[in-house]
N, C-alpha and C positions, 0 to 999 in steps of 0.2 A: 292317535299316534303317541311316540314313546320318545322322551329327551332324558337325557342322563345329565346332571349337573356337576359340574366340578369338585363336588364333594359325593359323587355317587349317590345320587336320589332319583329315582325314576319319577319324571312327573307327566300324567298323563293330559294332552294337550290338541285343539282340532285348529288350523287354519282352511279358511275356506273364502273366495271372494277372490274380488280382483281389486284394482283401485286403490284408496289413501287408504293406509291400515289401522285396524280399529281396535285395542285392549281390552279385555272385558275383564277384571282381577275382584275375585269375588271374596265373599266377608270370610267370618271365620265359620267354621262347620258349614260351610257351604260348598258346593260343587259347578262346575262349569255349566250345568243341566239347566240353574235359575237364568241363566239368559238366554236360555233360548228364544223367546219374542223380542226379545232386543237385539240379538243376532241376526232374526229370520229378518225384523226390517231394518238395518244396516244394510245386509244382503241385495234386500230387494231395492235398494238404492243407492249399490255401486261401488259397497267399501270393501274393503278384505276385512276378516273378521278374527282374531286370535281368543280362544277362549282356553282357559287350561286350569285343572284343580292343583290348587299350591300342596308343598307336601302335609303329610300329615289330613288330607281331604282326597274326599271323592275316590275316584281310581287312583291318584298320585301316590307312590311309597307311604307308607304311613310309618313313622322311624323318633328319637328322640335329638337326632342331628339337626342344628341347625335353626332352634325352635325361636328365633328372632327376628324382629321385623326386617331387620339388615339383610339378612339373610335371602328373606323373602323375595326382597329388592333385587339380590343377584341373582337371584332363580329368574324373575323377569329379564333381567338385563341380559342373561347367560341365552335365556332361548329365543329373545328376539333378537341376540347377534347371530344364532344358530338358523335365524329366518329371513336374516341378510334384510333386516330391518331397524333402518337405523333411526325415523321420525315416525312417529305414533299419534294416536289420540287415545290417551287413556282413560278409563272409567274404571272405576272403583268404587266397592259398597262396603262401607264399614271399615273392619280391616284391610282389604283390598286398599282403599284411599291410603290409607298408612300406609302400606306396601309403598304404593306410589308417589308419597311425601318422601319415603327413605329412599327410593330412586332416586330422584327429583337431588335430595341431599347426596347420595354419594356417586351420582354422574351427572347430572346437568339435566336440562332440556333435552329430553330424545323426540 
C-alpha cells in the first residue's frame, strides 16, 4: 500500500493482523522484506503487524527531502495516525531504533 507524507514522499507500507499493533522500522538500506519471519510469527500469534520501507529504501520514494532522523520519526508518526493507531510496540534495527528514539523524543510514548 501507498502513504503520502506531509512533505510529499510516497512511502511504501503493509498492515496486516488484527490485535495489539506491532512496528517493525528497519535499518538503513534495508527494506520491509527483512521481516518477514518476524512478521509471519507476530501474525500467527495475534498481533497486527505494520511494516513499511522508510524513504529513500525499498519501494518508498527515493528523493533527497527529508534525509533526517527527525524526519524519519514523522514519517512513523504521520502513517500510524493515518492507521488510526495511536499505542504501538515498536522494534527497530539499527537505524530503525534511532528512528524510534527520535519518536520517542519528539512525541512521547505512543
Amino acid at each position: 500500500m501507498k502513504f503520502i507524507t506531509s512533505d510529499h514522499v510516497r512511502l511504501d507500507y503493509e498492515d496486516e493482523g488484527t490485535g495489539y499493533p506491532v512496528i517493525l522500522v528497519s535499518g538503513l538500506g534495508m527494506c520491509k522484506e527483512i521481516w518477514r519471519p518476524t512478521k509471519e510469527f507476530l501474525l500467527q500469534n495475534g498481533y497486527r503487524v505494520v511494516t513499511f520501507d522508510a524513504r529513500n529504501q525499498g519501494a518508498s520514494e527515493h528523493t533527497f527531502k527529508g534525509a533526517r532522523i527527525s524526519r524519519h520519526a514523522i514519517d512513523v508518526y504521520e502513517l500510524l495516525q493515518s492507521l488510526s493507531i495511536e499505542h504501538c510496540l515498536a522494534v527497530g534495527h539499527s537505524m530503525g531504533a534511532s528512528t524510534m528514539f527520535g519518536y520517542v523524543s519528539l512525541f512521547g510514548r505512543g
